[in-house]
N, C-alpha and C positions, 0 to 999 in steps of 0.2 A: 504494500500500500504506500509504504515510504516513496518508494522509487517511483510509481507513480505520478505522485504531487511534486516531486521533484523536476519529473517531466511537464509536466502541465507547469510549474513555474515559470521551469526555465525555456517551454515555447513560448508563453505570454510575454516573458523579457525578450526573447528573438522577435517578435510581432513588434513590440513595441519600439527596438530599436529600429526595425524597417523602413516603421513612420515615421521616425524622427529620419530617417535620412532620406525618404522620398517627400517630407515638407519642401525644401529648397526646389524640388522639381514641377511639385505638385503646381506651386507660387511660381514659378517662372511659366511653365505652360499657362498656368491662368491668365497671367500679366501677360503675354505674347499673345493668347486668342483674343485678350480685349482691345488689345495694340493695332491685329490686323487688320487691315484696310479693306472693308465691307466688298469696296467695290470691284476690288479686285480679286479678294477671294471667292469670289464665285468661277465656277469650273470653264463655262464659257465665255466668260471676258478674260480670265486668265490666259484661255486660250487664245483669245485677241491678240492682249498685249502680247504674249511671250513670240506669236509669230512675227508678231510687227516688232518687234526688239531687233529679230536676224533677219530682217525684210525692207528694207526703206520703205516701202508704200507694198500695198494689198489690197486690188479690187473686191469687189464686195462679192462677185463669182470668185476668185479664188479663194476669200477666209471661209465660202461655206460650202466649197470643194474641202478645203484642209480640216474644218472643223466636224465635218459631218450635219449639217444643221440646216433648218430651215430657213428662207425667207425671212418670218416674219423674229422667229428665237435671233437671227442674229439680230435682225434690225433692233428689234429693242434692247441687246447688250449692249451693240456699238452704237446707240442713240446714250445710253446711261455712262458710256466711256466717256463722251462727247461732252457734256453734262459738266463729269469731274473735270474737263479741260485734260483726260489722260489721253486723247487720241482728236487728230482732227479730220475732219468729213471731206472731201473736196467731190464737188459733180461735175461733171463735163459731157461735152458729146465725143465720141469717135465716128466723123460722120454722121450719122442717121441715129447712133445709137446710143443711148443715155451710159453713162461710168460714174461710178462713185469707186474711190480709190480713197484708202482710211493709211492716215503716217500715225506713227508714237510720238507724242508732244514728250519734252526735257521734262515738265512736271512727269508724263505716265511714267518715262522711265526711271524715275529717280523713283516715283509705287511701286513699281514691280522690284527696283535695288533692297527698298526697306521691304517689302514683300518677302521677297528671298532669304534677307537677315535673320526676319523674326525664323523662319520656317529652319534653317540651318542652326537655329541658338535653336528650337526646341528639340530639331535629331541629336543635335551634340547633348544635351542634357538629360534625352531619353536615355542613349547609349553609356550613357557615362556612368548610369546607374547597371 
């Protein structure tokens, strides 16, 4: 019975010292999800920006060739990029035929740079444990 309660002590002190050392993680992951940038953390304007980061410009048939995606789902990501001033619109004709071509504005890029950060401080923090 001794050895027992022994065990069950000293798993309660192993538990407990766990917590004490996944607090520092727990508070950084928290503080990095509250940090990230709404509008970039979503899956398809992520996908936006990070094309247009290695793209100078991208028509609007190509990002919904690359992204897999409708119509109307890009249009209101890359309208809400637009918005944050993280990407800009340009329309033109090619001949007869209407273009809208989307660049990354210096603001989006430097979102997607703090974007990255937070995302790389919380695998480094996961891993570390």
């Amino acid at each position: 019975m001794r050895k027992r309660r022994a065990s069950v002590a000293s798993q309660l002190d192993r538990g407990r010292r766990a917590a004490r050392e996944l607090e520092p993680v727990a508070g950084l992951a928290e503080r990095a999800t509250l940090e990230l940038d709404r509008v970039v953390h979503e899956r398809t304007r992520l996908g936006i920006v990070s094309a247009l980061a290695v793209n100078p410009a991208l028509t609007f048939s190509e990002l919904k060739t690359l992204l897999r995606t409708t119509d109307g789902n890009l249009s209101v990501h890359a309208r809400k990029l637009e918005q944050a001033e993280y990407v800009t619109c340009i329309k033109y004709f090619e001949g007869r035929v209407p273009r809208t071509e989307f660049r990354l504005t210096p603001a989006g890029r430097r979102a997607l740079e703090r974007y990255l950060d937070h995302m790389e401080a919380l695998i480094r923090a996961t891993r570390a444990r």
